[in-house]
DOGU-809864 format. One record per residue: residue in three letters; z, y, x negated of N, C-alpha, C in turn. Coordinates in steps of 0.2 Angstrom, whole numbers, padded with zeros to 4 digits, always signed. Each point is the difference from the previous one (the first is absolute). Layout:
ALAZYXZYXZYX ...
This chain:
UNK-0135+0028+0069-0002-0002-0007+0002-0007-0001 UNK+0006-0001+0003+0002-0009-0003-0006-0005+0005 UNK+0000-0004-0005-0004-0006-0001-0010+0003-0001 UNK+0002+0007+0000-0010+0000-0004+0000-0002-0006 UNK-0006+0000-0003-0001-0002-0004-0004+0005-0005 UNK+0002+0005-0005-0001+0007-0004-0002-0003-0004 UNK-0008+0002-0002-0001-0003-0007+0002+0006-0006 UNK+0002-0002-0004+0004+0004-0004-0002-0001-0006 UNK-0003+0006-0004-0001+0002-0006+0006+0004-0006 UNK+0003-0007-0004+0006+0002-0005-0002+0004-0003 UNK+0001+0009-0002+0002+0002-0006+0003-0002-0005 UNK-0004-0006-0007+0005-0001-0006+0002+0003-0001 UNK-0002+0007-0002+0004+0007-0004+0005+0000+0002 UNK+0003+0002+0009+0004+0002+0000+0004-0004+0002 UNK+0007+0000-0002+0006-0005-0003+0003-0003+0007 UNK-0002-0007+0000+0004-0005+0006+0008+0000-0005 UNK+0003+0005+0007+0009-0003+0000+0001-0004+0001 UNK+0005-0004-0005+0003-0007+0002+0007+0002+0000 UNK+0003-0003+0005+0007-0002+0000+0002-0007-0004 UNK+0005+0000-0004+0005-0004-0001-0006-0004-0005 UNK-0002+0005-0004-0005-0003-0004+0003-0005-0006 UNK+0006+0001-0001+0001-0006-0006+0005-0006+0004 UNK-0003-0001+0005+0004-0006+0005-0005-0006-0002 UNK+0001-0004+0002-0003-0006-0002-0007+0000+0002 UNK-0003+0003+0007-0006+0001+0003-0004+0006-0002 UNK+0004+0005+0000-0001+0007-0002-0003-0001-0009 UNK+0005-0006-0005-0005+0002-0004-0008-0004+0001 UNK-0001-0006+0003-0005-0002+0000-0008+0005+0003 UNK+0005+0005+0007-0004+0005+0002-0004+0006-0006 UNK+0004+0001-0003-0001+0006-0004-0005-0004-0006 UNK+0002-0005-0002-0006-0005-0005-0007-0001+0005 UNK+0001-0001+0007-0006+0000+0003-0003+0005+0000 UNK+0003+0006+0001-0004+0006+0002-0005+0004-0006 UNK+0008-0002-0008-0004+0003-0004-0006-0007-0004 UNK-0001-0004+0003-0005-0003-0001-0006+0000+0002 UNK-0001+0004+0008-0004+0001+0004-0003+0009-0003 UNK+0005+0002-0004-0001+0009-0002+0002+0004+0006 UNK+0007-0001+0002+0001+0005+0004+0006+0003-0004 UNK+0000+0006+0000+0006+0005-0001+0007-0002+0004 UNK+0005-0002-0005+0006-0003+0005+0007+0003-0003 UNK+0002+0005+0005+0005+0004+0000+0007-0008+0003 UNK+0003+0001-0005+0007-0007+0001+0005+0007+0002 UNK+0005-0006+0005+0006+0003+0004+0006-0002-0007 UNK+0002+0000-0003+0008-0005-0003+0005+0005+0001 UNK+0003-0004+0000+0009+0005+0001+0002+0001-0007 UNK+0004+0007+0001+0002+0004-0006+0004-0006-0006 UNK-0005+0004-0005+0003-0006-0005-0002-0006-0001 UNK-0005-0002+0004-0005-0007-0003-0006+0003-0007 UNK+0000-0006-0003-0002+0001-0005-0009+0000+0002 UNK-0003+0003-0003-0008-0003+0002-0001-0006+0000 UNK-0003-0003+0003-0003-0007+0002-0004-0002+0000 UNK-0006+0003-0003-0008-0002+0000-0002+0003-0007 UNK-0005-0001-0002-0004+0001-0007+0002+0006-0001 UNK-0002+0007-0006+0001+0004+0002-0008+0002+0000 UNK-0006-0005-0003-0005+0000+0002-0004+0000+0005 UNK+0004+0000+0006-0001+0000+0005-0001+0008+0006 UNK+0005+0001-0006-0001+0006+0006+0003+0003+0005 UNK+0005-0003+0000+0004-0001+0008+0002+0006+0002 UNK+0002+0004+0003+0005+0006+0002+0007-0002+0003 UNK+0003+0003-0002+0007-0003+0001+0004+0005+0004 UNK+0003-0001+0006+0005+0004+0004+0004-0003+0001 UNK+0006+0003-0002+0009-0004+0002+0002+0005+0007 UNK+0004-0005+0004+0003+0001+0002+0001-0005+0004 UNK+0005+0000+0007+0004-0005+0005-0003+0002+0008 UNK-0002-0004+0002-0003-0001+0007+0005+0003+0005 UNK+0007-0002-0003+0004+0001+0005+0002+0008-0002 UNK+0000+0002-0003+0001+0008-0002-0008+0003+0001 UNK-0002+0000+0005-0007+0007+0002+0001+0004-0004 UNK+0004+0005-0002+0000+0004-0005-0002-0002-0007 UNK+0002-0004-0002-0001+0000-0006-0011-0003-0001 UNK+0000-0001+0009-0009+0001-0002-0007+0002+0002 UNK+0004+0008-0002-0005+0004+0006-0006-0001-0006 UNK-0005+0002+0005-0005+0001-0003-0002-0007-0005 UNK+0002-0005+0002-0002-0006-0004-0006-0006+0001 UNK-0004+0005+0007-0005-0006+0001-0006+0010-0001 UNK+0002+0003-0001-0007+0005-0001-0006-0001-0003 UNK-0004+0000+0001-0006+0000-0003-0004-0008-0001 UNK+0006-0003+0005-0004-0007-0002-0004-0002+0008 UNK-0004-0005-0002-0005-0004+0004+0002-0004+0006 UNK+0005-0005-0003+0004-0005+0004+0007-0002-0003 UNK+0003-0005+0005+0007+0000-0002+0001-0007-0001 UNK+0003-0004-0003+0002-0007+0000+0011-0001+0003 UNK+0003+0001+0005+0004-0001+0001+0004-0008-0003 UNK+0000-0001-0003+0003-0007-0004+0007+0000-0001 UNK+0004+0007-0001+0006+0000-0001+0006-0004+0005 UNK+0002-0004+0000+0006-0003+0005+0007-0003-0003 UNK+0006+0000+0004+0005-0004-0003-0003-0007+0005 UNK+0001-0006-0006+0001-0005+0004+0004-0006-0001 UNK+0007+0004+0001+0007-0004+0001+0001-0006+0005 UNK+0001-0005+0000+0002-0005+0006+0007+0002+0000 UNK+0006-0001-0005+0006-0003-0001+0002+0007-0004 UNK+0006+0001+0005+0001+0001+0005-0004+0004+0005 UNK+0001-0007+0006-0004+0002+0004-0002+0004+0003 UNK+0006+0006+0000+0000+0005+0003+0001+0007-0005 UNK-0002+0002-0001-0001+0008-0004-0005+0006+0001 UNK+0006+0005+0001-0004+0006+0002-0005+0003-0007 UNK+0000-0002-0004-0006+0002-0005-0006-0002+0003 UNK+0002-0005+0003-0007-0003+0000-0004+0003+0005 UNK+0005+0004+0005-0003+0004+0003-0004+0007-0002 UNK+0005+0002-0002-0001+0006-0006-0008+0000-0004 UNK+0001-0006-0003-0007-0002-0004-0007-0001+0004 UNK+0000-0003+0005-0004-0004+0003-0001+0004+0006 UNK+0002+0003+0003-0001+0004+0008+0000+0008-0004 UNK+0005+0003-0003+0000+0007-0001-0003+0000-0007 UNK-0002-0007-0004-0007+0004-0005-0007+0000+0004 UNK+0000-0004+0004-0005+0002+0003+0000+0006+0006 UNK+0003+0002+0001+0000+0007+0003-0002+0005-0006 UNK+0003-0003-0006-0003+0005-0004-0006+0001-0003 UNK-0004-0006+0001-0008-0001-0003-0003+0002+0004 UNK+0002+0000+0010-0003+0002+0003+0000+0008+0001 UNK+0003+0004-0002+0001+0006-0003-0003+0003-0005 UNK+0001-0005-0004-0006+0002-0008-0008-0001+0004 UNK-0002-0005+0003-0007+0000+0001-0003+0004+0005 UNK+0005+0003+0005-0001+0007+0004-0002+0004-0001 UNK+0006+0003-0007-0001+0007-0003-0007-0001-0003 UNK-0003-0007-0005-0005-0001-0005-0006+0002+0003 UNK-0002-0004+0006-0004-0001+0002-0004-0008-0001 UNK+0002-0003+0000-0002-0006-0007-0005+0000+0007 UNK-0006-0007-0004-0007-0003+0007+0005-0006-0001 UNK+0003-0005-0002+0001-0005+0000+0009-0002-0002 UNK+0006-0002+0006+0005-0003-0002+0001-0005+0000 UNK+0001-0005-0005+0001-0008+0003+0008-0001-0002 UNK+0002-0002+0007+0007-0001-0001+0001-0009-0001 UNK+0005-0001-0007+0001-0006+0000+0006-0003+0004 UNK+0000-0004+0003+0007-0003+0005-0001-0007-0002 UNK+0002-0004+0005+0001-0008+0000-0002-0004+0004 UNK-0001-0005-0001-0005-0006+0005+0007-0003+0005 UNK+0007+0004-0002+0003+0000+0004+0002+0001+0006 UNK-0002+0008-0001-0002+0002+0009-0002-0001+0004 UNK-0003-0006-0002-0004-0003+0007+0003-0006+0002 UNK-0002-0003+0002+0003-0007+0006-0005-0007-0005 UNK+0004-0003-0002-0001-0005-0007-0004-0006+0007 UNK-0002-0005-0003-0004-0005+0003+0003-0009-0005 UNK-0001-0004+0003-0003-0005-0002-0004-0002-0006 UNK-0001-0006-0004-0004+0001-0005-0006-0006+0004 UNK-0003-0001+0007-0004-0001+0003-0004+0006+0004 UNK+0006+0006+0001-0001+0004+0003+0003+0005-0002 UNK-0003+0004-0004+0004+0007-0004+0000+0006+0004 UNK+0006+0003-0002-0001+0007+0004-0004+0004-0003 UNK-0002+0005+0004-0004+0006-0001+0000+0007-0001 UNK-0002+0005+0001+0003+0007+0001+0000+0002+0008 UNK+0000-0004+0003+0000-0001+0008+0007-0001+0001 UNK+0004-0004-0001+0005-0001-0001+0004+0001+0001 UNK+0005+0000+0006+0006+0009-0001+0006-0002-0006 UNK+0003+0004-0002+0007-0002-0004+0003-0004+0002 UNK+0001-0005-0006+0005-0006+0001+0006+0001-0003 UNK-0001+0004-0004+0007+0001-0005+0006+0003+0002 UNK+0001+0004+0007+0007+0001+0001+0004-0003+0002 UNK-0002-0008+0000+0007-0005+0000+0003-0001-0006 UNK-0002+0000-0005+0004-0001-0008+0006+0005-0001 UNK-0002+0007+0005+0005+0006-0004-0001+0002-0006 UNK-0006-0001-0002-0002+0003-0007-0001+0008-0001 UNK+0004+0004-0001-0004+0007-0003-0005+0002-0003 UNK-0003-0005-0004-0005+0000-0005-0007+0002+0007 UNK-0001-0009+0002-0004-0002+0006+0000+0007+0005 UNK+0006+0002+0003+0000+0005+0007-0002+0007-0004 UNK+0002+0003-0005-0003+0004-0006-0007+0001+0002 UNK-0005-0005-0003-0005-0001-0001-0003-0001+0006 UNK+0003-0002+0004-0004+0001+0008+0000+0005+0002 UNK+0006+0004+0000+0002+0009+0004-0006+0004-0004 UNK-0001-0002-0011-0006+0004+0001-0005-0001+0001 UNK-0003-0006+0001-0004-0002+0002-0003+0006+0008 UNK+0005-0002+0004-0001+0002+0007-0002+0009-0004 UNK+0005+0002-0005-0001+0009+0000-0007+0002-0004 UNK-0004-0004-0002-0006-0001-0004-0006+0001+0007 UNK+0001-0007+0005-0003+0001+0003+0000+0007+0006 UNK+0005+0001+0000+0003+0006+0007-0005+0006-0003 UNK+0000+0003-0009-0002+0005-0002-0008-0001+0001 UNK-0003-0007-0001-0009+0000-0001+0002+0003+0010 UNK+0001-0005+0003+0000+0001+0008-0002+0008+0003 UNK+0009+0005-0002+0001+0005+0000-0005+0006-0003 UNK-0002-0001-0006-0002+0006-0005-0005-0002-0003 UNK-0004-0008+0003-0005-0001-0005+0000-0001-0008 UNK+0005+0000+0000+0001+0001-0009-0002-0010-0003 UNK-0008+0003-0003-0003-0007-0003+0006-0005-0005 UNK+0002-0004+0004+0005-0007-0004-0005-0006+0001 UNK+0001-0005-0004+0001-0007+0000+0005-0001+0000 UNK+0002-0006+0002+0005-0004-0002-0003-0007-0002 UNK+0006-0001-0006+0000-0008-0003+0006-0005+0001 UNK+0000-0006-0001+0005-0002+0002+0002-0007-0002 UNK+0000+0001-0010+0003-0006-0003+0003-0008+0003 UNK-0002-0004-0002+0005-0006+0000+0005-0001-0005 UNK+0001-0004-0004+0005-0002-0006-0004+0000-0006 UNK-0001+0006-0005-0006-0001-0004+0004+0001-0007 UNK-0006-0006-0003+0003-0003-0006-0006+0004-0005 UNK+0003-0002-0006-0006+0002-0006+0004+0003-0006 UNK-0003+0003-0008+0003+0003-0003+0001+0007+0001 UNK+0005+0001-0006+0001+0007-0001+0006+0001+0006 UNK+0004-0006+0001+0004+0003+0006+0009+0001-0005 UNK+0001+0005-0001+0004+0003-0005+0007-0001+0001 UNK+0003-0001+0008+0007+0004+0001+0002-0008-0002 UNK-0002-0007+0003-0003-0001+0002+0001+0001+0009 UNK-0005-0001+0004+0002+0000+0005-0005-0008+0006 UNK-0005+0002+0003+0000-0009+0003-0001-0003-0007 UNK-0002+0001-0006-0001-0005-0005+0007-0005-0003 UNK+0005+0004+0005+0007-0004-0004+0001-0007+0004 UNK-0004-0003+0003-0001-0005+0005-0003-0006-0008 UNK-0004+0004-0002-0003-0006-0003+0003+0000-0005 UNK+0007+0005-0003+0004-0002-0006+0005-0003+0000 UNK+0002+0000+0008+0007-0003+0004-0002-0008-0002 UNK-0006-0001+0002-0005-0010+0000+0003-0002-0005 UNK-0005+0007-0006+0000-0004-0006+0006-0001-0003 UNK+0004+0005+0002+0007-0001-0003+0005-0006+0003 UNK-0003-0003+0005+0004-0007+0003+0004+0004+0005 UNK+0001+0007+0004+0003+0002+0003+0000-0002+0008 UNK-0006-0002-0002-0002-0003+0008+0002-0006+0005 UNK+0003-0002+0001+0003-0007+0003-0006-0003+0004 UNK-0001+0004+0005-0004-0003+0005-0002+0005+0005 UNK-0004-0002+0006-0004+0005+0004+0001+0000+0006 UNK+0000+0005+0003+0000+0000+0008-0006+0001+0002 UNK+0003-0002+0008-0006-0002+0002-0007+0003+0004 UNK+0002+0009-0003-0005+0006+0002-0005-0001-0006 UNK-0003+0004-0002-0008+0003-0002-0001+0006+0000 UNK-0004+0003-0003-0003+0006+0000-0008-0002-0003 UNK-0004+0009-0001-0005-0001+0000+0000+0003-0008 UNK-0003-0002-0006-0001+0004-0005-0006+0003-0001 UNK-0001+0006-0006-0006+0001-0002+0001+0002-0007 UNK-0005+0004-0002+0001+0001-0007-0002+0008-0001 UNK+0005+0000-0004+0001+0009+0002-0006+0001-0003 UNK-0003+0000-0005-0009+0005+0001-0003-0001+0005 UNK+0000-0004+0004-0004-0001+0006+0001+0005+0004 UNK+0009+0001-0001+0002+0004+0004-0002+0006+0001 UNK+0000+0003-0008-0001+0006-0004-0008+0003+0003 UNK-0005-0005-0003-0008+0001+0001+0001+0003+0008 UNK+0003-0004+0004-0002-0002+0009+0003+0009+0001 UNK+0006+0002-0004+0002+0006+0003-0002+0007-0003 UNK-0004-0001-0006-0005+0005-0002-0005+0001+0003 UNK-0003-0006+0001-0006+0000+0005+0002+0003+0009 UNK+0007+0001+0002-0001+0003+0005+0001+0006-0002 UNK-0001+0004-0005+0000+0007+0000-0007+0001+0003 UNK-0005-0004-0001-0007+0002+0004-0004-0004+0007 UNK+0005-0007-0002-0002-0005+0006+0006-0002+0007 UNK+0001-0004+0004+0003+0001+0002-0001+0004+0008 UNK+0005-0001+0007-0002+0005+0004+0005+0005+0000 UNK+0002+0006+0000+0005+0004+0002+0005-0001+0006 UNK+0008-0003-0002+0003+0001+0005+0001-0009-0001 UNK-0004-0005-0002+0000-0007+0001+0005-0002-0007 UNK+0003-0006+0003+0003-0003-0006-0004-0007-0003 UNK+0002-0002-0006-0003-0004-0003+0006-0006-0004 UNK-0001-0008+0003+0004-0002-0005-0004-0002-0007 UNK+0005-0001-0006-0003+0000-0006+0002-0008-0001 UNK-0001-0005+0001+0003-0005-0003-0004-0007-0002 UNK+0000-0006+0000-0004-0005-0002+0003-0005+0003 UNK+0002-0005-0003+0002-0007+0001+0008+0000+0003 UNK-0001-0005+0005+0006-0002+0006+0003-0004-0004 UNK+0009-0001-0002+0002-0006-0003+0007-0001+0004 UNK+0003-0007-0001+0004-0001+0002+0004+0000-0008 UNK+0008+0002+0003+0003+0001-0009-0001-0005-0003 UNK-0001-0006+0004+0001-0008-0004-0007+0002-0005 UNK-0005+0000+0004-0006+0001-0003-0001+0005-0006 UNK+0002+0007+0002+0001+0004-0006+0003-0001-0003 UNK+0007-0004-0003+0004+0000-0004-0004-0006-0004 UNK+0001-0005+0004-0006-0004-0004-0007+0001-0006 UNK-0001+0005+0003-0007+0003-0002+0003+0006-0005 UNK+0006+0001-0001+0001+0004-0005+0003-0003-0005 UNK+0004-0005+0000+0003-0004-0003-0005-0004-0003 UNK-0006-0003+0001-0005-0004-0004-0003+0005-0005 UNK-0002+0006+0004-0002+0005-0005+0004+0001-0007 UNK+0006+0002+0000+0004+0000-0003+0001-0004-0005 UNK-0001-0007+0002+0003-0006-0004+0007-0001+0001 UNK+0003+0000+0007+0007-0001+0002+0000-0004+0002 UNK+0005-0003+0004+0002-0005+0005+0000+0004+0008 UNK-0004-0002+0004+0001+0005+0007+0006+0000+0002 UNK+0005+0005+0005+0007-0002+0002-0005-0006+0005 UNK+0008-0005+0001-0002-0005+0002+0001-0001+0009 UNK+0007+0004+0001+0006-0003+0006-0003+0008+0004 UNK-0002-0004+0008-0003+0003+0005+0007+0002+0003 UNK+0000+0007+0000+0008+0005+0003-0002+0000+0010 UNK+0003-0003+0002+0000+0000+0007+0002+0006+0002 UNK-0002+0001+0007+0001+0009+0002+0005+0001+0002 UNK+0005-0006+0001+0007+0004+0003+0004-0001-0007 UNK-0001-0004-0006+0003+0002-0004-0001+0005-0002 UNK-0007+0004+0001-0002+0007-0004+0004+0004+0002 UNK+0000+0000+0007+0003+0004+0005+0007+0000+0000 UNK+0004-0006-0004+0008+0000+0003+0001+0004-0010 UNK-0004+0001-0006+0003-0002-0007-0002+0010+0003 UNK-0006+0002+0003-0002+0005+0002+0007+0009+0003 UNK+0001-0005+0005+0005+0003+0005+0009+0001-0005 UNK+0000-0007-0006+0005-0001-0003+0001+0007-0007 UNK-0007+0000-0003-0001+0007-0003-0001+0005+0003 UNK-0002+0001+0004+0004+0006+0005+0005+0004+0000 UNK+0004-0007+0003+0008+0002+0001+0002-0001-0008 UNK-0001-0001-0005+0003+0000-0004-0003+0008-0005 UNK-0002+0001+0004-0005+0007-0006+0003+0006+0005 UNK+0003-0001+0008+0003+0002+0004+0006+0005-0001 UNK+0004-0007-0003+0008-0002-0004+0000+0007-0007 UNK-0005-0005-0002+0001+0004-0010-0002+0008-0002 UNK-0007+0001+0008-0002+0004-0002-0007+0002-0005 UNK+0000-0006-0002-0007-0002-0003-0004-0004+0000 UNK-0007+0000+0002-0006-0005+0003+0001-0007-0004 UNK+0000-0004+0002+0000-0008-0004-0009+0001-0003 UNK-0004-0006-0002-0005-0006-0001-0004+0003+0006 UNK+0004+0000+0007-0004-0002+0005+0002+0002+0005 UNK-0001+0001+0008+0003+0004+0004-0003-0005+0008 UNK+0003+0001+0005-0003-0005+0006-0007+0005+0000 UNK-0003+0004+0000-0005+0003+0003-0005-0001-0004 UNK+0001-0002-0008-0005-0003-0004-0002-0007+0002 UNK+0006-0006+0001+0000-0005+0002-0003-0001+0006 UNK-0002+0005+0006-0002-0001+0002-0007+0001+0003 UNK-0002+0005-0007-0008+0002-0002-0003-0009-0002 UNK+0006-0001-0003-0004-0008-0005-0001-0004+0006 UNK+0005-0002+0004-0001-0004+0006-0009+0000+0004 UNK-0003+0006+0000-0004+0002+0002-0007-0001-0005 UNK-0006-0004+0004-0006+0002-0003-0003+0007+0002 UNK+0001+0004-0006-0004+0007+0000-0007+0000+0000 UNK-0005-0003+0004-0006-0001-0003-0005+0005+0004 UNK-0005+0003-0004-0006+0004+0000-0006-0001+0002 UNK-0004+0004+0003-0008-0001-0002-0005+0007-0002 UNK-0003-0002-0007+0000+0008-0002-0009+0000+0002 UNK-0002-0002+0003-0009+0000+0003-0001+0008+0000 UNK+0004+0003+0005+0000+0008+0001-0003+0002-0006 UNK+0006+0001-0006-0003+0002-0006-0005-0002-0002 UNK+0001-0006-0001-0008-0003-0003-0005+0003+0000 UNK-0001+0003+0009-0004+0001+0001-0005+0007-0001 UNK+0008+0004+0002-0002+0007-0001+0001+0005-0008 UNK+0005-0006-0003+0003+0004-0005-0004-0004-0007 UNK-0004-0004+0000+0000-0006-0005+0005-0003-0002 UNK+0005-0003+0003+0005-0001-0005+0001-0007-0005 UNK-0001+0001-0006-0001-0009-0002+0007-0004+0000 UNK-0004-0007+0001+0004-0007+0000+0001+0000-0006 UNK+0004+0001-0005+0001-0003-0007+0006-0005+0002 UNK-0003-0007-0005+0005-0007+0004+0008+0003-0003 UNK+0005+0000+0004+0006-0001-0001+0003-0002-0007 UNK-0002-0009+0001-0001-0001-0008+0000+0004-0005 UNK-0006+0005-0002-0001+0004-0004+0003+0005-0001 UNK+0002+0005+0008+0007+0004+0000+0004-0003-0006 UNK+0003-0006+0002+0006-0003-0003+0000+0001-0007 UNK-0006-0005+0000-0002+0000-0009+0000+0007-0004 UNK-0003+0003+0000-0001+0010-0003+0010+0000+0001 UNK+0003+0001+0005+0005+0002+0000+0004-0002-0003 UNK+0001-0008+0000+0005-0003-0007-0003+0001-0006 UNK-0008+0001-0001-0002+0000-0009+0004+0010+0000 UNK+0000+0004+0002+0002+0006+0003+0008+0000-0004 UNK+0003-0003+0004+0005-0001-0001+0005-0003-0007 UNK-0004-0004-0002+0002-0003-0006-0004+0004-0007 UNK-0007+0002+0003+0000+0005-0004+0005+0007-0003 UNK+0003+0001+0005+0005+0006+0001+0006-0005-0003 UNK+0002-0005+0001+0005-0002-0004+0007+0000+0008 UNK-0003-0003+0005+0006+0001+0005+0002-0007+0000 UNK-0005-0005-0005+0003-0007+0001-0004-0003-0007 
């Protein structure tokens, strides 16, 4: 079954599971879906308050990924599934939650959608399991992992389910996509979480920039690109979600003009990244508590992480909305909400 191509007729009626539906992508998903009129059964853990309209409709199921128990019987009767739920800690670098969340809740969705029978799972992952590129020359989903030299738990997390996602289509046929975010910006992002970049700017916390890059996108792009694989897409294949290649100078830049700030000014060399890196380490070693920053972060920044999302494009629709735009929704977002 991996890499055909199943044309796929969604049941609105019956309820797309979402994972981790009040995360910052999870809510953009559940606004897509019920925009489109599909029935959307949400995942939230015991004791989240409801998080969408009550005009909406939503079906609400509590419980923990990493407790299977607490969620038998939680994809029944539905159509397709949205995996969205993840922990995505950098610092400290290394933490067994994160495995817990990220490898063993996906054991557990892959268990939900056995029993269900679902036609469609799309599991969401990261544009970092694959092998980054150039911003002349972007990586792909060709690409093998590049991320086991950081020591990242989050990154090897997300790889290990990655591989367990494709082992089960391989194995059991079990109809998956997968998708695969860059750094995605927009409103509505609550905890906050990538949005705390563009509060760090505003707030003058930002000194300066190293000399890596990433790719950004704009989280409904992301959202629309990941509902549309519940019926587009091939079985088994991954897809990156992303847009625009920046270097941090560029991006800070371009967020700080937005803004109406001053961009940071002073370019961070990579062996200072790497020695202030190694120095928060050991000192979060010592205390027993993670500093600001960790050498494995700093040496994600040293790196251009850069993308090429054409795959998607192609297969999934996924739109370009300019970066810029991202930015701007999220800071009027944000000051709306009162975070500044």
């Amino acid at each position: 079954m991996s890499g055909t191509n199943h044309s796929l007729t969604t049941d609105t009626q019956k309820p797309t599971l979402v994972t981790g539906a009040n995360g910052f992508l999870g809510r953009h998903l559940v606004a897509e879906l019920h925009r489109r009129g599909h029935a959307v059964r949400a995942l939230v853990r015991p004791g989240t308050p409801p998080p969408f309209p009550a005009a909406w409709n939503v079906e609400y199921r509590e419980g923990d990924l990493t407790q299977p128990a607490t969620l038998a019987g939680a994809a029944d009767g539905c159509g397709g599934m949205i995996h969205a739920a993840a922990l995505a800690s950098v610092n400290p670098a290394r933490d067994p939650a994160l495995w817990a969340a990220n490898l063993g809740g996906t054991e557990t969705v892959l268990a939900l959608a056995r029993q269900a029978g679902v036609k469609r799972l799309v599991y969401v992952g990261t544009a970092n399991v694959f092998g980054f590129g150039t911003q002349e020359n972007p990586g792909d989903e060709t690409r093998p992992y590049a991320g086991a030299r950081y020591g990242l738990d989050y990154m090897d997390s997300k790889r290990a389910a990655t591989d367990l996602v494709l082992a089960a289509v391989a194995r059991e046929q079990l109809p998956a996509v997968l998708v695969h975010p860059t750094f995605m910006l927009g409103p509505d992002d609550v905890k906050p979480t990538s949005g705390a970049l563009l509060l760090e700017i505003y707030r003058g916390n930002v000194p300066g920039y190293p000399p890596g890059g990433k790719n950004y996108v704009h989280v409904r792009d992301v959202a629309t690109a990941t509902v549309n694989a519940l019926s587009q897409g091939r079985v088994g294949e991954s897809y990156i979600l992303g847009n625009e290649n920046l270097s941090y100078r560029e991006a800070f830049q371009l967020i700080a003009g937005l803004l109406g700030v001053a961009p940071p000014r002073w370019p961070i060399p990579a062996g200072a990244a790497q020695l202030y890196g190694a120095i928060s380490s050991w000192q979060a070693r010592l205390t027993g508590r993670p500093g600001r920053l960790n050498a494995a972060m700093t040496a994600v920044a040293n790196d251009g992480h850069y993308f090429r999302p054409d795959k998607a494009r192609q297969e999934l629709g996924l739109p370009q909305t300019p970066v810029a735009q991202a930015v701007t929704e999220a800071f009027a977002w944000f000051k709306a909400q009162r975070y500044v």
